[in-house]
N, C-alpha and C positions, 0 to 999 in steps of 0.2 A: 504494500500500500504506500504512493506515495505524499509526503508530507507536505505541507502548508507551504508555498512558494512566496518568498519575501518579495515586499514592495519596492521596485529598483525606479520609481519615481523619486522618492525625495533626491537617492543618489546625483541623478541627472539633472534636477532641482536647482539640488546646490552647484553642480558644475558649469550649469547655466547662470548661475546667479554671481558667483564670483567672479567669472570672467566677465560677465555684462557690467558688474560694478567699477572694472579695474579699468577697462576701456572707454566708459562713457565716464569716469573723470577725467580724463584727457581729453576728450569730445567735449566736454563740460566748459573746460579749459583750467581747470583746477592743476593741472599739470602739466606741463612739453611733454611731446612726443617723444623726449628722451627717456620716457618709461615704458616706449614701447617694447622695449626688447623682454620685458619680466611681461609683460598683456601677452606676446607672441607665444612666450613659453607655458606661462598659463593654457592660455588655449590652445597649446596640442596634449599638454599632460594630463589639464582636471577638465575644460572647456568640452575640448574637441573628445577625451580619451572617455573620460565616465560618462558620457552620454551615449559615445557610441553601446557603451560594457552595457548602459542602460536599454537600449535597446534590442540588445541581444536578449537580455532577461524580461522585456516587456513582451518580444517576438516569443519566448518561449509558454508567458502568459495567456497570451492568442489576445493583447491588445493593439488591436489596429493604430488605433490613434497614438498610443505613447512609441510605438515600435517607430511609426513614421516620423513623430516629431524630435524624439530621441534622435535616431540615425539622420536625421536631416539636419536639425542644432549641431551636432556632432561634427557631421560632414562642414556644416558653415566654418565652427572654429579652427578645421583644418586646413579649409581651404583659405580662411583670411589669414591664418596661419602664412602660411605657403607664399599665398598673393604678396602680404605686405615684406616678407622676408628676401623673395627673390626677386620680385617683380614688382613693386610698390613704384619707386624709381620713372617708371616705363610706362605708364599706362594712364590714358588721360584723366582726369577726375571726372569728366563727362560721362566717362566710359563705368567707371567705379559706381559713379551713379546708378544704372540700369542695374549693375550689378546686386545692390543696393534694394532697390525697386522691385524688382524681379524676386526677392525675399521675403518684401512687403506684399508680392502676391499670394505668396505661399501663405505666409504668417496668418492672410485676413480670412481665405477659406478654414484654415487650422482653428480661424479663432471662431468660427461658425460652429466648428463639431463643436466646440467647448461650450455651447447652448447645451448639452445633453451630459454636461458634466456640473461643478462648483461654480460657482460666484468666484472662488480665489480665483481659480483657474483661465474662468471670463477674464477677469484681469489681468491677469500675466502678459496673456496674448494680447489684446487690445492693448497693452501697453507697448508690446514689442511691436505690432504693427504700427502705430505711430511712430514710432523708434526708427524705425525700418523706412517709413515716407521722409519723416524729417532728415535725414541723412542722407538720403536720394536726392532731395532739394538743395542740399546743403552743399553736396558735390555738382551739383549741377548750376552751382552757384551763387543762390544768397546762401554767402559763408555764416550768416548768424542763424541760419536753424542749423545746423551743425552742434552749435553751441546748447539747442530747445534739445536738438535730438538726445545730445549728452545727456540732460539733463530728466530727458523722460527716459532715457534707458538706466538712470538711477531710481528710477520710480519702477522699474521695471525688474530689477533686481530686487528692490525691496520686497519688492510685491510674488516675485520666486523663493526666495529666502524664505517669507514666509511661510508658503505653502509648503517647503522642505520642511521646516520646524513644526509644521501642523501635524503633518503625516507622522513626522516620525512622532512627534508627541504624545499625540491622540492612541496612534495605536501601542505604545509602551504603556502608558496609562491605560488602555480598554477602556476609553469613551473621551470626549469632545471637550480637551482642555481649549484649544486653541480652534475658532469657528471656521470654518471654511466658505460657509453659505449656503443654502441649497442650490441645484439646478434651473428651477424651474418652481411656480407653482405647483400642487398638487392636483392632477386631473381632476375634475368633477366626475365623481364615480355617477353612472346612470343608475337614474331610479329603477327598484326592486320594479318587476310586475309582477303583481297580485296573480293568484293559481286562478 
C-alpha cells in the first residue's frame, strides 16, 4: 500500500518567491544590477532547480496545473538564467520585451485555472501577470514601469511566501492556522424534490 505523497507546492513556492524577491529589488531599483550575479545563481539553484524537482512530484501527483506551472517557473529561471548570463549583452530590450510579454500570456490563462483553486493563489498569479506586462513595457521602453514592475513582483513574492508558509503550516498543524481563502462561493445546492 502506498503512503501519503507530500505536498511539493510550498517547495516550488518558496523557490519562486525568493528568486522573484531578489530580482525585482533591482527592478525596484533598491539595488544595481551588480547583484545580478547572486539573482543568476539563485535562479538556477532554488528559482529554476526546486521548481522544476516540484514539478516532477506535482506530475507524479497527476496535478495538471502545478506540474505545468512548476516546470514552466522552472524553465523561466533557467532560461533568464542562461539569457542574462550569456547573452544579456546582445539582444535588444525591444526584443526582451516580447520575451517578457509572451510570459505575461502564459501567467494570465495560469491565472484563470486558479479560479478553481485559493484566493492566495488568485493572487500570486494576478500578481505575477502584472509583473510580467509591466516589465514588457518597461523594456519596451517607459523605463519607469520597470521600476512599478519591481515593485509589484515584491508584492508578488510576498504574496508566494505566503502561500508557502500556509501550506506548510496549516498542514503541520492539521487545520487553518494561516487562511488561504476559498475558491469560489459555494454552489447553490438544488432544491430537494419532494417523492
Amino acid at each position: 500500500m502506498q503512503g501519503k505523497l507530500a505536498n511539493p507546492g510550498p517547495l516550488g513556492l518558496a523557490g519562486f518567491a525568493f528568486t522573484t524577491w531578489m530580482l525585482s529589488m533591482i527592478n525596484a531599483g533598491w539595488y544595481t544590477s551588480a547583484g545580478m550575479g547572486l539573482v543568476l545563481v539563485l535562479a538556477m539553484a532554488y528559482g529554476g532547480t526546486a521548481q522544476l524537482v516540484a514539478g516532477v512530484l506535482e506530475y507524479r501527483r497527476g496535478n495538471t496545473f502545478g506540474t505545468v506551472a512548476f516546470f514552466s517557473y522552472g524553465a523561466f529561471w533557467w532560461s533568464f538564467a542562461l539569457f542574462a548570463h550569456y547573452f544579456g549583452a546582445q539582444v535588444p530590450a525591444a526584443f526582451v520585451g516580447w520575451y517578457l510579454f509572451v510570459w505575461g500570456i502564459f501567467t494570465f490563462y495560469m491565472w484563470i485555472a486558479t479560479f478553481r483553486t485559493n484566493m492566495a493563489l488568485q493572487l500570486v498569479f494576478l500578481a505575477l501577470w502584472l509583473t510580467f506586462v509591466l516589465l514588457a513595457i518597461g523594456s519596451w521602453g517607459l523605463t519607469a514601469m520597470t521600476t512599478v514592475g519591481g515593485y509589484v513582483g515584491l508584492i508578488t513574492a510576498i504574496l508566494a511566501f505566503y502561500l508557502s508558509a500556509a501550506e506548510v503550516i496549516n498542514e503541520a498543524f492539521g487545520r487553518m492556522v494561516l487562511p488561504v481563502g476559498p475558491f469560489s462561493p459555494k454552489p447553490v445546492e438544488p432544491p430537494a424534490q419532494s417523492a
